[in-house]
C-alpha angles and dihedrals in degrees: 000000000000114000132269165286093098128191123223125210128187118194117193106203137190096266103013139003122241127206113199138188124209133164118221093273086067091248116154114240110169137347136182134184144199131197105239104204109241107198118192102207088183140017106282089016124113126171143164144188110271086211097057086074094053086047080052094049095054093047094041101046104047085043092058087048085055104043088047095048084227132139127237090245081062092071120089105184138335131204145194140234126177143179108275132245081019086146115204111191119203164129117282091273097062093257107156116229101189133020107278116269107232132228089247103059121116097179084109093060091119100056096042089060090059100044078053087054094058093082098207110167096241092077088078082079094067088033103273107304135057106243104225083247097074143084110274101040096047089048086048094051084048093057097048096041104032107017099154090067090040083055096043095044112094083184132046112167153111123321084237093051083054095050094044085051093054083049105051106006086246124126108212139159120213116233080225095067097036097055099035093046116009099055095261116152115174100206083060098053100258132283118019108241086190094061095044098053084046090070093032091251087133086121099053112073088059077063088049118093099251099208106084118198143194132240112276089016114137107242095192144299128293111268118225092241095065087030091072091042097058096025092245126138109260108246096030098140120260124208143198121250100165118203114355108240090065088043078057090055097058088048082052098058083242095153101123137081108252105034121102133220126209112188105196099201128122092307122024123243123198105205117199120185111199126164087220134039128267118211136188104033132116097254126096119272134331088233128204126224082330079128108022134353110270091018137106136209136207113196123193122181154177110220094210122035107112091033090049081056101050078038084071103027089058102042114028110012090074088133094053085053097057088044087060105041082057107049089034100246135128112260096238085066093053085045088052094045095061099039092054082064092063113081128239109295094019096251101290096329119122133189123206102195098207093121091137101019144284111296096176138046110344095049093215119150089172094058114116131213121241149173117219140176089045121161142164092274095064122088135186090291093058085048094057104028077060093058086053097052089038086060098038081054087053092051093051098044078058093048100050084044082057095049097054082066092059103254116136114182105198085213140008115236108216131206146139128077092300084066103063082067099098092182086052088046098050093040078057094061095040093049090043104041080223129121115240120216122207124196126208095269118056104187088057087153081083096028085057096054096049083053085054087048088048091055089042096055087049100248105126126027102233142009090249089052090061096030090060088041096048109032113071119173113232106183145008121222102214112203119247110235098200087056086037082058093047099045089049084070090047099033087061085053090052094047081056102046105074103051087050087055102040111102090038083050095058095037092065103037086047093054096059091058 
């Protein structure tokens, strides 16, 4: 094992939290999970129980110790990444009053749509329209629907805010998370008051934590009390590592304008890193120093990949289980196996991954998912090397948005579970026409925020500095010209086949309202 300090990150995702050790090579030394319950109350809802993560905290961490054989004066600095806008609503002691809204949620599509029509200028800064997912409509919703809890919560913030607070004691918000998702645009000063009064949002910001802080800032020390609970020593430095797919981009080595970071989780993030603003693309933002100080992102997404793959692991791919259970293998390989033996294009079948919406760049949270082109000749392979496909179309229909704004990423850096897919991966490239890169961690969400603990505890002076010392790129996926030939044909049908469905699309989804 090579020899401390060691740096600890803890990444809350959208179905478990991870705690990870890694020493300041980036080597992973230990890591533990736990499954965190995600309930959807409604169509397009999704919410958990904000204290789940901390139950998860106390398992996972102890566990890494454990696993490591390390102490807990080994450890430097840790830091934290969520899901974002993952919104947590509750008294000044962190005591939740509802069940979490989740990122994924779309209940607050309406209000979204008004705050859109506002037309404040500061919405040139998300691309000229609030996505249902975000702050400001889901706190909006929460005022009109359940305005008894808006009016008792002191604190209505990120699931990362929340955790950072049952580590330190400090409520802070991450200039990450604000920008990329509260409106906040630093050129223009901040926040729109304008905006806010026209939606009659006056009151939130007084229910916002006020300190804002960088990546890789210290927000504060461990207190005792959170210390006993996760075996760690009191005082030991945490850090801020805002949403997880730009903590990823930092695990990835993606620091400089020009690269490109795909986070394969259960939703999919594009991560463009650009040193001026793009404007007038589908993508989110352009967002400015929500990475890095002087730069500027443009994030693209699918708001389900990973989770339209558990979707059909769960609840149609039984067979494949017990295949598994009995050669000893995960699911997901017997899954890959079969679906390798489909060719390109499965044969006529076609996925449109919409199953919770369209992120970019359609900006549609009353898209629907669908197969089509099915027949009797197709089996449960064709079904999920379709997903695959499906999700591949949606990565290229970002990336050519992106490209209308002029940025051209001469390769995609791919992390995340759905990386460790090498089937997915490969059906990417070939999609794409694009080369992906992997680094020697797959899972860099988590190696990114232990870079960001690392920075926090002082050990290294940037976040470039540990990023370059702690990220090392292992492979290059190289497309295959021959399938390239053949998802041209089926990429043009899925391009097609949204508009055809639209208004279908927004029928249905309307009348479950």
């Amino acid at each position: 094992m090579s020899r401390g300090p060691y740096v600890l990150g803890i990444d809350c995702g959208t179905q478990s939290l991870r705690s990870a050790l890694f020493d300041l090579e980036g080597r992973l030394l230990a890591s533990s999970t736990q499954q965190c319950p995600v309930t959807h109350p409604r169509v397009s809802w999704a919410e958990q129980n904000a204290n789940d993560w901390w139950e998860a905290c106390k398992a996972t961490v102890p566990a890494v110790l454990n696993e490591a054989g390390v102490s807990a004066d080994d450890i430097a600095g840790l830091a934290v990444d969520g899901t974002s806008c993952t919104v947590v609503v509750c008294r000044a002691d962190g005591t939740p009053l509802r069940p979490v809204i989740l990122w994924m949620d779309q209940r607050a599509y309406e209000q979204a749509e008004r705050i859109t029509a506002t037309e404040d200028p500061i919405l040139r800064y998300v691309g000229g329209s609030d996505s249902p997912e975000w702050m400001l409509p889901k706190a909006l919703w929460l005022k009109e629907h359940e305005r008894e809890t808006y009016d008792r919560a002191d604190v209505i913030a990120e699931g990362t805010d929340w955790l950072l607070f049952r580590l330190t004691g400090q409520w802070t918000a991450s200039i990450n998370c604000i920008t990329c998702k509260w409106n906040y645009a630093r050129p223009e000063g901040g926040w729109s008051q304008a905006m806010l009064k026209a939606v009659e949002l006056d009151d939130l910001r007084p229910k916002w934590p006020q300190r804002i802080v960088e990546l890789g800032e210290k927000v504060g020390e461990l207190s005792p009390t959170a210390a006993e609970a996760l075996g760690l020593k009191a005082g030991t430095p945490v850090a801020e590592a805002g949403i997880d797919a730009y903590a990823a981009m930092f695990g990835l080595d993606v620091v400089q304008p020009g690269r490109l970071a795909l986070v394969m989780g259960s939703s999919t993030c594009h991560m463009a890193l650009c040193s001026e603003g793009i404007f007038g693309t589908g993508a989110w933002g352009p967002y400015p120093d929500a990475l890095l100080p002087g730069t500027w992102v443009l994030e693209g997404g699918q708001t389900a990949t990973g989770s339209i793959v558990q979707w059909f692991k769960n609840n149609f791919a039984h067979a494949q289980q017990a295949e598994a259970k009995q050669r000893g293998l995960d699911p997901y390989e017997v899954l890959d196996e079969q679906a390798a033996g489909i060719p390109p294009g499965c044969e006529g079948l076609l996925c449109l991954d919409y199953f919770q919406g369209n992120r970019t760049p359609l900006r549609d949270p009353l898209a629907r998912g669908m197969f089509w082109g099915l027949s009797l000749k197709h089996t449960p392979a064709h079904l999920f090397r379709a997903i695959y496909e499906g999700t591949a179309f949606g990565t290229r229909q970002i990336l050519e948005d992106l490209g209308t704004g002029g940025f051209q990423g001469e390769a995609i850096y791919a992390c995340g579970g759905g990386a460790r897919s090498r089937l997915w991966l490969q059906i990417h490239a070939d999609v794409c026409r694009v080369p992906i890169l992997l680094t020697r961690e797959p899972e860099a969400t988590v190696l990114g925020t232990a870079i960001c603990a690392a920075v926090g505890a002082g050990l290294f002076g940037s976040i470039q500095e540990a990023s370059a010392r702690m990220v090392t790129v292992t492979e290059r996926i190289e497309p295959q010209p021959k399938n390239a030939e053949v998802y041209d044909f089926y990429y043009d049908k899925y391009l097609r086949t949204y508009p055809a469905m639209k208004n279908l699309f927004h029928q249905v989804a309307r009348s479950q309202d």
